[in-house]
C-alpha positions, -999 to 999 in steps of 0.1 A, spaced: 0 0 0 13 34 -9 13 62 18 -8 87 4 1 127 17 -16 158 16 12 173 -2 3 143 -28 -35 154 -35 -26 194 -29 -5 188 -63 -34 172 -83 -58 198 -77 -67 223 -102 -93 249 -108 -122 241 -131 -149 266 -138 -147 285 -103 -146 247 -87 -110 225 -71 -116 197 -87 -89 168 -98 -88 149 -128 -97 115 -130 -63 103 -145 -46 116 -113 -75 101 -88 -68 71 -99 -37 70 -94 -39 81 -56 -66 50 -51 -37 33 -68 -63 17 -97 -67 22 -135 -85 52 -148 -110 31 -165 -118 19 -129 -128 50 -117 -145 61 -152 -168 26 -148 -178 34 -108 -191 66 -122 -210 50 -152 -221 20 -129 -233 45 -102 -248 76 -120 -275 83 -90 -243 89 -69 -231 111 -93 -256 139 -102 -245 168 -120 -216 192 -103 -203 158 -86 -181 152 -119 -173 178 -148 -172 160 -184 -141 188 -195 -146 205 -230 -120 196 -260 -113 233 -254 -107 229 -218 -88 197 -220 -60 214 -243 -61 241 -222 -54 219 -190 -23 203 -213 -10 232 -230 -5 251 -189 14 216 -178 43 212 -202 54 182 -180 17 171 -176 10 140 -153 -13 132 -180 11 116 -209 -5 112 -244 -43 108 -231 -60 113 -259 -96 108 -243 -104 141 -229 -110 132 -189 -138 141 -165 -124 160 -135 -146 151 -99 -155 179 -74 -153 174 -38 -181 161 -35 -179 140 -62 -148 125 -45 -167 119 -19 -195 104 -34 -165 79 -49 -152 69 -21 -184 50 -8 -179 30 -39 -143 23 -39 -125 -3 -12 -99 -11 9 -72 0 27 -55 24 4 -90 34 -9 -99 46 35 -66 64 33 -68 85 2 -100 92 9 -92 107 47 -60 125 28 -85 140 -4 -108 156 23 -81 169 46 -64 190 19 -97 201 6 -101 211 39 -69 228 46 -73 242 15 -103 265 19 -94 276 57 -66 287 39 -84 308 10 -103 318 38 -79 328 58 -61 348 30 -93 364 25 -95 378 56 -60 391 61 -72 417 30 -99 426 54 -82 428 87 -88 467 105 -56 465 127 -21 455 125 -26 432 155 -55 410 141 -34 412 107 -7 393 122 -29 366 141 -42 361 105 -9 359 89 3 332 118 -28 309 111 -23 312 72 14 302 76 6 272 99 -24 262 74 7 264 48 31 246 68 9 211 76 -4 217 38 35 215 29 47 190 53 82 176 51 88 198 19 98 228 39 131 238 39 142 239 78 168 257 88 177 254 122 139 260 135 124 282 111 106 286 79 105 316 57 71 319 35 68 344 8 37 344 -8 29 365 -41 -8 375 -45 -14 397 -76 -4 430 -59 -1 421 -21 32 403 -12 33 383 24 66 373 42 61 357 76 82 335 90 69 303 113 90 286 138 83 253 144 86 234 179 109 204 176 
């Protein structure tokens, strides 16, 4: 069985039409089963699977998708994927089985998780009054960041330097972790 982390899924999720969504190529891969597999749950199961629960990408899309990943994941696929929602991925996993399929499953929702307290939390920062309540903001965001990133943070001695780039604002904030 293959350890699935959250840094694993926060890599495979894109954005598709104002939704995260991942593409069925890559979920298959984190269940650790062949594309096909998870095409046929979704064919076999269509009342678990109403519409928003899995996007049916657009030829436009699709070449879209591969022409912004010059080292796409997705090889020479030449039948354009669907991409599943969160809940869709949810709706998945009461189809699919076992122990790897229990742990992907726990790791998918996490990082969706982690993922919007931190868009949330970002969000906010914008809209903080005071310098004070800026800086609690900024200390969340950074720990959302840090378990998001896990072991891929470069440590030196006990502290991490983020600098985050969004459009026109530009955040440094340094975390120190506890050993």
């Amino acid at each position: 069985m293959n350890l699935i982390k959250i840094e694993d899924v926060q890599d495979k999720v894109l954005i598709l039409r104002n939704e995260q969504v991942i593409i069925d190529s890559d979920v298959a891969k984190l269940y650790g089963v062949e594309t096909k597999r998870i095409n046929e749950a979704v064919r076999n199961n269509p009342d678990k699977f109403p519409e928003g629960y899995v996007l049916g990408l657009t030829k436009e899309e699709w070449i879209n998708l591969k022409t912004n990943f010059s080292t796409s994941s997705w090889g020479g696929k030449n039948k354009i994927p669907n991409a599943f929602t969160e809940r869709g991925l949810y709706m998945l996993a009461t189809i699919l089985k076992g122990r790897q399929a229990v742990q992907t499953t726990l790791c998918i929702i996490d990082t969706f998780v982690k993922l919007r307290e931190l868009s949330k939390t970002m969000a906010s920062i914008q809209n903080a009054e005071d310098g004070k309540t800026q800086k609690k903001l900024l200390q969340k965001g950074g720990e959302i960041l840090s378990d998001i990133m896990g072991d891929n943070l470069d440590i030196a001695e006990s502290e991490t330097e983020f600098e985050i780039n969004f459009a026109m604002i530009k955040l440094k904030h340094r975390i120190t972790r506890k050993k």
